[in-house]
N, C-alpha and C positions, 0 to 999 in steps of 0.2 A: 328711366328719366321721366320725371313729372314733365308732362306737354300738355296744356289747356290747350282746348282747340284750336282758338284763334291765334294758339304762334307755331301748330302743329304743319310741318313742312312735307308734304306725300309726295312730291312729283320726285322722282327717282333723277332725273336728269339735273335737275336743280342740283341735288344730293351730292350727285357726281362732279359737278361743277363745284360744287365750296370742296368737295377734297382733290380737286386737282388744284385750285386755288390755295389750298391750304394742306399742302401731302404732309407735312411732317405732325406724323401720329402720336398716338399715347396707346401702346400695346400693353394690355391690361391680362393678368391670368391671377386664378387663384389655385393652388394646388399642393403639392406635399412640400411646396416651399413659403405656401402663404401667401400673401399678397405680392405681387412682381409687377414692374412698371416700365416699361421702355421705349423714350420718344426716339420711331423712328421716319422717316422717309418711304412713304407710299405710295406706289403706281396704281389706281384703279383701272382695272379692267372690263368697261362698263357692257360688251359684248358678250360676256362668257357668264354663262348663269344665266339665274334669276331674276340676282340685285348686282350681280358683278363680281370680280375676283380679285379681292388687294395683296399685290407682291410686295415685297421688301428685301431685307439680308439683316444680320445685324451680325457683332463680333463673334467670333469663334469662342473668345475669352471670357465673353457675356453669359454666364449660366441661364440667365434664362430660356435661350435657343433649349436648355436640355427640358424645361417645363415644359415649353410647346410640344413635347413626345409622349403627356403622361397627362393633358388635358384633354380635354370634351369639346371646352368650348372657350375664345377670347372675347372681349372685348377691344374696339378699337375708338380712338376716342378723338376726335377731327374737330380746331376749334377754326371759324370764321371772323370775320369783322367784330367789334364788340368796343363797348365804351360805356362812359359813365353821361349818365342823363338827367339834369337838374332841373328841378320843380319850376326855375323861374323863367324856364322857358314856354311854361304852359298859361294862355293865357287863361282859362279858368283859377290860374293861381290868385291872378288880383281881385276876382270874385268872390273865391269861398273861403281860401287860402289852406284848403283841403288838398293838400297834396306834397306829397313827400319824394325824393331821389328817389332811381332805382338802375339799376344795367341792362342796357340792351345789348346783346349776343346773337351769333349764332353758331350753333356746333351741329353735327352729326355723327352718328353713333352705329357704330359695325361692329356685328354677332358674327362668328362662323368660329368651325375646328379647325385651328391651327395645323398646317402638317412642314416637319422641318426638311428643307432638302440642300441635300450636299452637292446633288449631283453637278459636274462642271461645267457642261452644257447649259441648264440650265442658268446656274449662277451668271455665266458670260451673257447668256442675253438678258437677264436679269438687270448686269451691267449695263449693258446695251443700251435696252428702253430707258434705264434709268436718267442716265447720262444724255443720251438722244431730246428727253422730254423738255430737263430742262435747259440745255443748250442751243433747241434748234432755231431759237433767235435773235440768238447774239450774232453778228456781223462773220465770225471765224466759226462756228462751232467747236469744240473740242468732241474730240471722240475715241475712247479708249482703247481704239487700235493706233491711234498716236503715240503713245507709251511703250515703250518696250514690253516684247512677250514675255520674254521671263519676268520681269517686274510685275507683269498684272497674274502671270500663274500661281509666283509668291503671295500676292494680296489677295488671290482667289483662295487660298487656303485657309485661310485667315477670319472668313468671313461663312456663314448658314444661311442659306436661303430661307422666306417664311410662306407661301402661301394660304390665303383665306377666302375662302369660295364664301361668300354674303350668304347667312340665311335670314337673318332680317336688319334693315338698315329701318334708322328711324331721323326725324331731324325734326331742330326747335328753332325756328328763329323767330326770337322774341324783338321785333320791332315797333314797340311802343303801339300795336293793333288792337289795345286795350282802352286807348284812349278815344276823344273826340276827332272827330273833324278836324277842329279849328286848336286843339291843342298838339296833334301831329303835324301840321303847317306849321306851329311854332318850335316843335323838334327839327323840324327839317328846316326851317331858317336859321335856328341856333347852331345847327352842325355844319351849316353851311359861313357859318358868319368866323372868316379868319383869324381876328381877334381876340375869338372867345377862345378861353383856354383848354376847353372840349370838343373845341371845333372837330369834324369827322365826316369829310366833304363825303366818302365812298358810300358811310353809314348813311346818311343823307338821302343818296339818292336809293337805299333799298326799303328807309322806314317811308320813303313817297310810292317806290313798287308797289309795297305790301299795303299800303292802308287803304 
């Protein structure tokens, strides 16, 4: 991934935070079947390791769970907040009028060897966290021992576990840190300003974090 310095993202917790904020992945493999792509549902594991350990499942039905057995190495591909950003929010634009759109984003990007697991145990608490994370605050929580056991045994079969132990995680977030002073003030009013049809109150307050 091209990362210029200034939108290059190291602190690992941060990292971990936009993909628990944003867990539904892009499972990337390249292998005797070519290019494969599969957005799934990620739990990082930000304790275990290095850089952390992302779980998942995907279909049994899904061939790619079989590529994950005959590569090296995945890619995983986590996108954040992101929006389009217009020239006439800069006030150096009434200045020079040197300045053109561009997209502010942010994604993160996770390396490691896939390994595929069937095992059952596994897979239930796989379920488990899964369901647990993003449940625990709604009002009821649902929990997959609510469901009948034979029901969730049948759907356990159904389903491969993916584990990826992180060996290098990298992130970009590109928040207008290219710009001035006084032309990121006018990013961060325009995202903020209801009206405008880019408005992006969240993106807002991270291109004022970062500048």
């Amino acid at each position: 991934m091209y990362t210029p310095s200034s939108f290059r993202e190291d602190a690992t917790v941060r990292l971990h935070a936009l993909i628990e904020a944003n867990p539904l992945g892009l499972l990337v493999t390249h292998g005797e079947g070519g290019l494969q792509a599969s957005p799934l549902p990620f739990l990082v594991y930000p304790d275990e390791g290095e850089f952390g350990v992302l779980r998942a499942h995907l279909a049994r039905a899904n061939p790619h769970w079989q590529e994950l057995t005959r590569v090296d190495e995945c890619l995983v591909v986590f996108g954040g907040v992101q929006g389009y950003v217009t020239p006439s929010w800069y006030p150096s634009k009434a200045d020079t009028h040197k300045a053109v759109p561009t997209w502010n984003y942010a994604t993160v990007h996770a390396w490691g060897k896939p390994t595929a697991i069937e095992d059952a145990a596994w897979l239930r608490r796989q379920l488990d966290d899964l369901t647990g994370f993003h449940e625990h605050r709604r009002p009821v929580p649902w929990a997959v021992s609510d469901a009948p056991a034979d029901y969730i045994a049948a759907q356990m079969k159904a389903i491969v576990g993916i584990e990826i132990p992180i060996a290098r995680l990298e992130g970009k977030f590109k928040m207008s840190q290219n710009r001035s002073e006084a032309d990121r003030a006018g990013v961060v009013a325009g995202l903020r300003d209801e009206a405008d049809p880019h408005g992006n109150r969240k993106m807002a307050g991270i291109v004022e974090r970062l500048g």
